[in-house]
C-alpha positions in Angstrom: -16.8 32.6 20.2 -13.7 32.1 17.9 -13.8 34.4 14.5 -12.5 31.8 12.5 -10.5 28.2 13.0 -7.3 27.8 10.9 -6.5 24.2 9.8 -3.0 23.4 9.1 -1.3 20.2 7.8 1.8 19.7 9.1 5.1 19.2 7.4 6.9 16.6 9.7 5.6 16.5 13.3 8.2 15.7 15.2 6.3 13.4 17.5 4.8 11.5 14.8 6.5 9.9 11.9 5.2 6.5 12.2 2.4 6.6 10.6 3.0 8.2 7.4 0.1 10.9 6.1 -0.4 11.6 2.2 2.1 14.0 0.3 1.3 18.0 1.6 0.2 19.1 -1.3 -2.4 16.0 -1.1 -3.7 16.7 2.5 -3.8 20.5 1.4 -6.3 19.5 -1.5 -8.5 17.8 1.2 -8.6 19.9 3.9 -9.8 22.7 1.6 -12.0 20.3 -0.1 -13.3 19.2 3.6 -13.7 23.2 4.3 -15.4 24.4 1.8 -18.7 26.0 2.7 -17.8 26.6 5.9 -16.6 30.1 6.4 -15.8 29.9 9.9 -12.8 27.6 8.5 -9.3 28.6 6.4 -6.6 26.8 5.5 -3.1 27.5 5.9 0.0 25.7 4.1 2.5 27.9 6.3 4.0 24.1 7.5 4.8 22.9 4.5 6.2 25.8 3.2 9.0 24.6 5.7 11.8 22.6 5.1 11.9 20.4 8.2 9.9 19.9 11.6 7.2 22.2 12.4 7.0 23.0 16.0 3.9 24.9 17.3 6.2 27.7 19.1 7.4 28.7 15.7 4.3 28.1 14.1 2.0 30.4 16.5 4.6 32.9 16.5 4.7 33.3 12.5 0.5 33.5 12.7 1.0 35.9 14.7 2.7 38.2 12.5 -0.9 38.8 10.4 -2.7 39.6 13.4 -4.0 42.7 14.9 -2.3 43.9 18.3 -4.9 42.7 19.9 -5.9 39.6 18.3 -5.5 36.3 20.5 -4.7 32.7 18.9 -5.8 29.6 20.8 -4.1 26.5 19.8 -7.1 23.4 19.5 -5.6 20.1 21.0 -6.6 16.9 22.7 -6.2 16.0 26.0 -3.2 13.3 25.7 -1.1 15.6 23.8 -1.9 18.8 26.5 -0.8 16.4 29.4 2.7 16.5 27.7 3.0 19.9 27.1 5.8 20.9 29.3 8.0 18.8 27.5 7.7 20.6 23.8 9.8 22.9 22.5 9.6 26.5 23.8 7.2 25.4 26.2 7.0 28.0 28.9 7.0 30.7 25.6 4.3 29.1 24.1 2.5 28.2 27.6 2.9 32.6 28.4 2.4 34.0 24.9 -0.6 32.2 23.5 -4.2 30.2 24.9 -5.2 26.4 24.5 -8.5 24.7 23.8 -8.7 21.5 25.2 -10.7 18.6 24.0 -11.8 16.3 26.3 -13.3 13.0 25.4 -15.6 10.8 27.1 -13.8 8.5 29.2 -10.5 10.5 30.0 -9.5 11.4 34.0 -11.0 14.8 33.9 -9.9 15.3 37.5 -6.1 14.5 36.3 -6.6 17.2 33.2 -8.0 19.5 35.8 -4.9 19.4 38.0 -2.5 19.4 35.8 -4.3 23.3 34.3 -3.8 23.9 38.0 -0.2 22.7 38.3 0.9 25.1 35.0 -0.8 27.9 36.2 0.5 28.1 39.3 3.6 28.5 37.1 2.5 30.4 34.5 0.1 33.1 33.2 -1.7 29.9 31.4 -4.7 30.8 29.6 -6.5 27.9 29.2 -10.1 25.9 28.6 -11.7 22.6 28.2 -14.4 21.5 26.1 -16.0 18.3 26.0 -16.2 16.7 22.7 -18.8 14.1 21.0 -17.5 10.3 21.1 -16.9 9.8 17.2 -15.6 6.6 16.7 -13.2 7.7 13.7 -9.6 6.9 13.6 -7.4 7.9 10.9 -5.1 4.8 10.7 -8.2 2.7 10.4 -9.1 5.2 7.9 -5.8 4.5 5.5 -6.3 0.6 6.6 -9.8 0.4 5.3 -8.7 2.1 2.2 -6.2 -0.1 1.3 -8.3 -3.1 2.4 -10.8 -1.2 -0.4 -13.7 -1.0 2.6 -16.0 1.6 2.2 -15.1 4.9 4.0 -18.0 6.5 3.3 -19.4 8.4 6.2 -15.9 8.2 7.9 -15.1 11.3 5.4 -16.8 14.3 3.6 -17.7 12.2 0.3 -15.6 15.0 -1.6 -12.4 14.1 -0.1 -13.4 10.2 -0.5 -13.4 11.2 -4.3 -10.1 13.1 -4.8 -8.4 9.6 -2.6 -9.9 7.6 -5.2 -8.9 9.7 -8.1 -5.5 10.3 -7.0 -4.7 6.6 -5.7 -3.7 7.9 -2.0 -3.0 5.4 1.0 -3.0 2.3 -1.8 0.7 2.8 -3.4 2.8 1.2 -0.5 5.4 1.7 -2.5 5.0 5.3 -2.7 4.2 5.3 0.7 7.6 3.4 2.2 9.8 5.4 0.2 8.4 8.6 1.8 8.7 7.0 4.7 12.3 6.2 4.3 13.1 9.3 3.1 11.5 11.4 6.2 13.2 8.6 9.0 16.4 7.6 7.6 19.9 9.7 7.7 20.8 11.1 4.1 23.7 8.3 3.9 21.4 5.4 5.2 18.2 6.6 3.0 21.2 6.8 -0.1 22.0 3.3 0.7 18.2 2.6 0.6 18.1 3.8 -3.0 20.8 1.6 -4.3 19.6 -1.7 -2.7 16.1 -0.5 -4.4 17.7 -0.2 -7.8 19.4 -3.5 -7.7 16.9 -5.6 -5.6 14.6 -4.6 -9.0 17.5 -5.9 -11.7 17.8 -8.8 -9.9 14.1 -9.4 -8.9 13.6 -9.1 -12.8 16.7 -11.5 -14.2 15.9 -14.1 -11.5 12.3 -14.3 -12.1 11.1 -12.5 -8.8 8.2 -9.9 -8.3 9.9 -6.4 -9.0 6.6 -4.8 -7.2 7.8 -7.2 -3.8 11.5 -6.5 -4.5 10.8 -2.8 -4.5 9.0 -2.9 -1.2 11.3 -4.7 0.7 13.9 -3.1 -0.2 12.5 0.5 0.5 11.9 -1.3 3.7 14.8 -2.9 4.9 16.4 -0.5 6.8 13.8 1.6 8.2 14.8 0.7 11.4 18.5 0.6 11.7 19.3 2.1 14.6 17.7 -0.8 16.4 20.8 -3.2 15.8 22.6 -5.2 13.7 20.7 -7.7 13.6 17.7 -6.5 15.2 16.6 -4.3 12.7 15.0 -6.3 10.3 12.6 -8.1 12.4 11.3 -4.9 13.5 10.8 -3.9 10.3 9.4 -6.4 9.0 7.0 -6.2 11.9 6.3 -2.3 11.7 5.6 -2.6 7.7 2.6 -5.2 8.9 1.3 -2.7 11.5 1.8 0.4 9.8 0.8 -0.1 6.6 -1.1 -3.3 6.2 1.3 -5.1 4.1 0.8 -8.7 4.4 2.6 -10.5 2.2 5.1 -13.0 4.3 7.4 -13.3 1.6 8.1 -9.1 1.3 8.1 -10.0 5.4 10.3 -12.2 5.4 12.8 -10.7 3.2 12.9 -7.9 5.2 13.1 -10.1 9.1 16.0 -12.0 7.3 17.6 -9.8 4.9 20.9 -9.7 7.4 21.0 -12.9 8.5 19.8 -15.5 5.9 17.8 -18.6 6.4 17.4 -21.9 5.6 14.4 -22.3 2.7 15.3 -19.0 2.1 13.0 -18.0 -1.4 14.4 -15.7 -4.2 13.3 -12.7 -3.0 14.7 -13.3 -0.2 18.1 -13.9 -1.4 17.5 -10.9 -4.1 17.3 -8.8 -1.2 20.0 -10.0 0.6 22.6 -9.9 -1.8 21.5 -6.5 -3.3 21.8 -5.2 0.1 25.2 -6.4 0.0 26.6 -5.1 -3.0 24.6 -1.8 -4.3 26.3 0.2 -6.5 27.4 2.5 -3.2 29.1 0.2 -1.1 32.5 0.4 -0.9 34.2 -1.8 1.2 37.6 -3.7 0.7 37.0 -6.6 -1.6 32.9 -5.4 -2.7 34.3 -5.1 -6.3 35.3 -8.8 -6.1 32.6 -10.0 -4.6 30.3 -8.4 -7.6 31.4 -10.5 -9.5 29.2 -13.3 -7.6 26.2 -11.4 -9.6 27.1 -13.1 -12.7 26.1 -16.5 -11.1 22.8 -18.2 -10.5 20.9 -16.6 -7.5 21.8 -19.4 -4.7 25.5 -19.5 -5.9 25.3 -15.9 -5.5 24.2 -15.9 -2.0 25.8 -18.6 -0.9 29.6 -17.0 -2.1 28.5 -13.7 -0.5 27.6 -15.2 2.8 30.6 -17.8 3.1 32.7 -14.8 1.9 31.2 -12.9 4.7 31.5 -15.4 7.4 35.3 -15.7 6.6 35.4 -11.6 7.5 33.9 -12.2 10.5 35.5 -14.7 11.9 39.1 -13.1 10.5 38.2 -10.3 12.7 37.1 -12.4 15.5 33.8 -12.2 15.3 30.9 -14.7 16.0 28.7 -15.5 12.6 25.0 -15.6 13.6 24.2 -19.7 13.6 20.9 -19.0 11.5 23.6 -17.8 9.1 25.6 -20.4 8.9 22.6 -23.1 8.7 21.8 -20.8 6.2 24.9 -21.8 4.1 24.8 -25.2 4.0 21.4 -25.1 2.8 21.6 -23.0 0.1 24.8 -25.2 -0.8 22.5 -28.8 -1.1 20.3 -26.7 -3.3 22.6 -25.8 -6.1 24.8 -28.9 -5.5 21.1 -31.0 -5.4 20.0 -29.3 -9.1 18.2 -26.4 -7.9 17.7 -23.8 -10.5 20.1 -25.2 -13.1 23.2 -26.8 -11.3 
């Protein structure tokens, strides 16, 4: 017996920035392209209006505002997420001040949902309701993976919004889609960074005869996941790019896993990466204008003088160089020694 349903696409959610939606204005397009002739629906853009994370508190509170006195809001959400409730920002505010909808799907402990109403009420003034739901097997990261696989969707999505993906290339670019993604998960500094290893991993990809497209990628890549370790990060990059947005390619893969470390059989991308993560333009370390100069030599020299220049800091400061590193080094020294690439 609701008077109307209001859709909204969010901003940022700030439990979900993993899997990357389209661009706002993109998902804004759909929704109303999903809505229309249905009256009982409206679309609101008052999330990405914002300049940040949309919490529901604020949200529901700002809805509010347009509403008669006596006008109630229910907020429509799924089971998993109403289990975790207590733990969301302004929860007893938004738990007292507004109702919730609950959908429950086939399957889920509809005893544990039922106590856990109980447990908040007892609490709280909670007004609250479940619904049970149809089983509809549709998932929206299979969605973007089928797309990018170029599967047919259709059925999956009002044909309308299957026609503006197609016409404006959504859930295809990946590298539209792992810049945005470093842009929304990486600190200002770190996603700066980001930009100048993109700019040179793409001069170098293109003097040393390397895909630009791959070089690009990788690079937008590399450091999504920083905060995971020195030398941790890039194998769990290289592992969430696979999983979150299909990329298969071993050699953008593997540029990313070893862009810190190095490897033996290292290929040019790899080593593009590597050295462009080294030296972009905003580094600025003691002795990175020295070691630029390395970029005027064949792209093995190259890495080899930046990583043997690199193990020397290391060890001057006492440090322990990574043994894939170093096994690293003397291969790349047998190749330019051997011939490879000119020497």
């Amino acid at each position: 017996n609701l008077d109307k349903v209001v859709l909204i696409p969010a901003y940022v959610s700030p439990f979900k920035t993993a899997d990357m939606p389209a661009e706002g204005h993109h998902r804004l397009e759909m929704l109303k392209i999903a809505a229309e002739g249905h009256p009982g629906f409206e679309i609101s853009d008052i999330e990405l209006k914002k300049d940040g994370p949309s919490y529901t508190y604020d949200t529901l509170t700002e809805l509010k505002k347009s509403l008669l006195e006596d006008d109630e809001i229910y907020f429509i959400m799924g089971t998993d997420t109403f289990m975790h409730i207590s733990e969301w920002k302004m929860s007893e505010e938004l738990i007292r001040n507004f109702g919730f909808i609950i959908g429950l799907r086939k399957g889920y402990d509809e005893e544990a949902l039922e106590k856990y109403i109980e447990d908040l009420k007892s609490k709280y003034p909670l007004n609250a309701e479940y619904i049970r739901i149809p089983e509809l097997e549709i998932s929206s990261t299979d969605i973007k993976q089928r797309i990018r696989e170029g599967k047919s969707v259709r059925f999956l999505l009002p044909d309308g919004v299957i026609e503006y993906i197609k016409k404006n290339g959504l859930y295809t670019n990946i590298k539209d889609l792992v810049r945005i993604y470093a842009k929304q998960n990486e600190k200002p500094t770190r996603y700066m960074h980001t930009c100048g290893v993109v700019k040179m991993a793409k001069e170098l990809a293109v003097k040393h005869g390397v895909d630009p497209e791959k070089a690009e990628i990788a690079a937008w890549f590399h450091d999504a996941f920083r905060s995971a370790g020195n030398l941790e990060h890039g194998p769990i990059a290289a592992d969430k790019l696979k999983e979150l947005f299909g990329v298969e390619d071993e050699d953008i893969l593997n540029a990313i896993r070893f862009h810190t470390t190095g490897r033996p059989g290292m290929s040019k991308l790899e080593m593009v990466l590597k050295v462009a993560d080294q030296l972009e333009e905003g580094r600025d370390y003691p002795g990175v204008e020295e070691m630029r100069e390395f970029l005027k030599l064949d792209i093995y020299r190259c890495t080899y003088e930046l990583m043997v220049h690199t193990r020397m800091y290391v060890e001057s400061i006492g440090g322990k160089f990574d043994t894939r590193s170093n096994r690293a080094i003397e291969w790349l020294r047998e190749q330019f020694e051997g011939g490879q690439d000119g020497y």
